[in-house]
Structures are given as C-alpha cells and as structure tokens.
N, C-alpha and C positions, 0 to 999 in steps of 0.2 A: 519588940518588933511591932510596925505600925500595919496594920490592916488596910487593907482596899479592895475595892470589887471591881473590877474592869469589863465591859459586856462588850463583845467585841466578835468582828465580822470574821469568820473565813473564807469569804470570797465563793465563788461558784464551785470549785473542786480543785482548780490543779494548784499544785504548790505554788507556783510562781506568781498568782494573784493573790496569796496572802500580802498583807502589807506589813514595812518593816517593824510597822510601831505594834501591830500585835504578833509579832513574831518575838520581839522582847518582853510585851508583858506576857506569853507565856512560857516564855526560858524564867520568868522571876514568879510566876504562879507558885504557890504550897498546895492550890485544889482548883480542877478545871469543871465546871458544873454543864449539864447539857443534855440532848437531846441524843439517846443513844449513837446515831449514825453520825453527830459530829464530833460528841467524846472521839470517839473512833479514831478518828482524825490526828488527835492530838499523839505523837509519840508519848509511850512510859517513862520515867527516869528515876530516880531515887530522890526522894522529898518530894514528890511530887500524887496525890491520891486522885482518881478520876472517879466523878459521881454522876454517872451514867442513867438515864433516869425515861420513861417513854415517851410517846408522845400527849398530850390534851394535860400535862400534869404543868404546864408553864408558872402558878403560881405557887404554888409547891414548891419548884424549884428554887425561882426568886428566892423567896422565906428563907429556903435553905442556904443559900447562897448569900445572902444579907446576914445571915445569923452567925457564920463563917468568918467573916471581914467582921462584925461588930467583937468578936472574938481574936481580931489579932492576925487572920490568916490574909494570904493575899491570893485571891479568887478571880479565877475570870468564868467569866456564863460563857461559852461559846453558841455565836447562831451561824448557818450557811449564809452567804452574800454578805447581808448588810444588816447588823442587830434591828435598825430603826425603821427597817421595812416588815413589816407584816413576823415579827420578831423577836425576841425576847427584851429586847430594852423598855418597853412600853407596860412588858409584864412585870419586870422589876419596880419602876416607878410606881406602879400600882400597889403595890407590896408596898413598898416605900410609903406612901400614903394613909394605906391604912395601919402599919403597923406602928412599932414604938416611934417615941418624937426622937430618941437620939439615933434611930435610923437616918434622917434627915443629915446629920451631923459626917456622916462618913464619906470616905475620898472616895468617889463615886464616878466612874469614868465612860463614857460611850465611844468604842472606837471603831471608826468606818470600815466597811469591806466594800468590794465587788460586788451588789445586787445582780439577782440572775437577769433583771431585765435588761439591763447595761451591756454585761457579757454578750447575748443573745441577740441585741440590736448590734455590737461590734461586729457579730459575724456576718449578720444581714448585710450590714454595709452602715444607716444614717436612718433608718423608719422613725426612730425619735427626733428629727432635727427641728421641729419645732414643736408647738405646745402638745403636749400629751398627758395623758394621765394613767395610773395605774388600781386596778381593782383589784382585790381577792375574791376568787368565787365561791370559795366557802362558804357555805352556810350553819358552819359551827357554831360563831359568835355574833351572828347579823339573819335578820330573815329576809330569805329569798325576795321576797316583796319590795326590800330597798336597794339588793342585787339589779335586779331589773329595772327600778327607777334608774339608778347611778347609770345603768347602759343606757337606756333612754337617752337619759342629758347628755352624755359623754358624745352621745351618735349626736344629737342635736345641737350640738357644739361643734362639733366637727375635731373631735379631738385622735393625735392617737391615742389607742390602750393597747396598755400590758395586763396582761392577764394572770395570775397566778394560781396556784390550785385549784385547776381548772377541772380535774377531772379525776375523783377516788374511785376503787372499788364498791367503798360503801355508799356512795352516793351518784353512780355513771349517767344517772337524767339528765344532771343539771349545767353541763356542761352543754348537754343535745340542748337547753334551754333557752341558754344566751346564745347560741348559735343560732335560736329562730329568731329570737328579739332584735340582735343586729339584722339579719336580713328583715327584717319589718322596719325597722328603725335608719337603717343605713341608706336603703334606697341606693344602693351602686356595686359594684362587682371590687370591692378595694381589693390588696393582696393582703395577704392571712399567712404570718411565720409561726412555726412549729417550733420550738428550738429545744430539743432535750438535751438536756445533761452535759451542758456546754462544759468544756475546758475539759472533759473526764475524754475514757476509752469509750465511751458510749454515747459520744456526740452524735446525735442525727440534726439535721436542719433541711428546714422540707417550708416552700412557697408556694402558696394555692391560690386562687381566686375564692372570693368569700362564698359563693356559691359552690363550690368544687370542696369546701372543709365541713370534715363529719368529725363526730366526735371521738372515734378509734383512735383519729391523729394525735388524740391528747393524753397525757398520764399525770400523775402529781410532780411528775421530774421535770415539767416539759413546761415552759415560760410560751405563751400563745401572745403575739402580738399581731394589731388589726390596725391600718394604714388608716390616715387619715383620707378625706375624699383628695387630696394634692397628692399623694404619696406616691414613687413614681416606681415603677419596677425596669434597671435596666437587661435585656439578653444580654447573655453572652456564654459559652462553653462553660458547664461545669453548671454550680447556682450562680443563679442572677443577681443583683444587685437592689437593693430596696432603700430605700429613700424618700425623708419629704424634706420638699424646699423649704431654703429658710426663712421666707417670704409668703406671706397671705395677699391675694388681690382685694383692693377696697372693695 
C-alpha cells in the first residue's frame, strides 16, 4: 500500500458544505489527524484510527501525521473551513521543511474547504465583493504590534476585513483593541457583521454600525467582518443586506 497525506478542509459545520473530494479521501483514509473538535466530526468505521490531538500542538501534529504516510498509511489532517486559511497546511509544510529530505518525496495533497469567512459573507449578502483582505487577531504566533499595523494599512487602503479569532477567553482585550484602532483608523461609521457559527444550530448573524460594536459581540466561533468605506447595507424585514460594489470611483 502506497501512503499519502491529504490536509484537507471541512467547510464551516454543516455536512453539506463538505466538498465531494474530501468526502472521498476520507471514506479511503486508515488515520484522520486533528484538532479535537474536528476529529469529532469525522464518523468511526472499522480500519479507520482517529488521532485526536489539542489545541497550539499543530506541529506535533504535522510530524505525526507525515510520519504516518512516510509509513504506508493514508492520512488526512483535518482543519475547519479551509486547511490554507490560518490552518494546518502551512503547519505541515513547516514540518515538511525542517524534517527528513524524503518527507519532500511523499504524495502530499491540499484540499480546499468552505473558509468561515466565505460562509459568513454568503449570509450577509456580498461585504467581500471587492478587494478585501483577511487578518487573525491572535496574538499566539505574531505580536500585537503588527496586528495593529496590518489594521492600520488595511483601514488606509480602504479594504474590506475579515476577521478571525477575534476574541478568546484568555486574551478578551484584544479584540476591545482593534475595535479602537478601526475607529481611529476608519474615520466613518462602516457596517460591522458578527457571523457566529455559520451553517451549525448556533448560527447567530447580527449588523452593527462600527460605532454601535463592543467586543461581547465576539467569541472565537464568530468570523467579524468590517465593510469597506463603499460597503452598502440594504433595509429590509428580517437582516439587511450588506454589500460592496464591484466598482471603485477614480
């Protein structure tokens, strides 16, 4: 039997934005590698072992997961949304890198999911439809210092942003942070989407004026998108409608 690693998206939550091509390589997996809550995810079967593992352990994992496939086994890493977003693919290659040379050598596959910020703008309506950009606000693996620059430029760009782990228990400031910087930075009252836990039972989506969002509005489940200065928000019964045109004036 030939080995490979597959690292590969589950989309935001609900089954139906799994995509078909990782729906196959895990019907042919022998070991699903991950991040407890998305193991989870993966039904049991028989020939199949789940290596459940916590979280901040991502190159660990890797290692384990490369070591597995250089042995024969057919592995997939599972990450939530999309591996190549803020994800385990990039921890693999890192692994990959520094470990042995015939790591280099194995069938080594990235396959796309649903990112939450996708999902979360489909529900909004369009707030991505032109240039945007996406930050982590963590300050795990980056220091707050270039968190705040990157908003800076972003706001002085005029960009949209998505936001992602915007707000842990172990760290609930830093979220209140970026929330001052945009208002110093943005100079306008844009619309500000909340989108938790899109596609699950626990979807909430909630549209504020940038002025009107505190940081309560956020959890780490919860994709925070900020309009660009075009970004248009339509009324109407129910949530409104968010959008930016697809067009910039000179």
């Amino acid at each position: 039997m030939t080995g490979w690693l597959a690292i590969a998206g589950l989309g935001p939550g609900a089954e139906a934005l799994v995509t078909p091509e990782v729906t196959a390589a895990l019907a042919e997996a022998t070991d699903i590698v991950g991040y407890i809550p998305y193991v989870a995810r993966v039904a049991a079967r028989e020939g199949l072992t789940l290596h459940a593992s916590d979280n901040r352990v991502e190159l660990d994992r890797a290692r384990h997961a490369l070591e597995m496939a250089a042995n024969r086994r057919r592995v997939v890493v599972v990450s939530s949304g999309d591996p190549g977003v803020f994800a385990m693919a990039a921890a693999v290659f890192e692994a990959v890198e520094a470990g042995p040379a015939d790591w280099r050598d194995l069938d080594i596959r990235v396959l796309p999911g649903i990112t939450a910020m996708l999902a979360a703008a489909a529900r909004a309506g369009a707030p991505l439809g032109h240039d945007f950009c996406a930050i982590n606000l963590s300050d795990n693996l980056k220091p707050w210092e270039l968190i705040e620059k990157r908003l800076r430029l972003a706001a002085a760009a005029d960009f949209a942003m998505a936001f992602y782990n915007p707000r842990s228990k172990a760290r609930p400031e830093g979220f209140d942070r970026a929330l001052d910087v945009l208002r110093d930075a943005c100079g306008d009252d844009r619309p500000v989407i909340f989108a938790r836990a899109v596609s699950t039972p626990e979807e909430t989506l909630r549209v504020v004026p940038l002025t009107e969002a505190t940081p309560e509005m956020a959890d780490m489940r919860t994709v925070v998108i900020v309009g660009s200065s075009l970004t248009r928000v339509i009324p109407r019964d129910g949530a409104p409608i968010v959008y930016t045109p697809r067009s910039a004036p000179e």
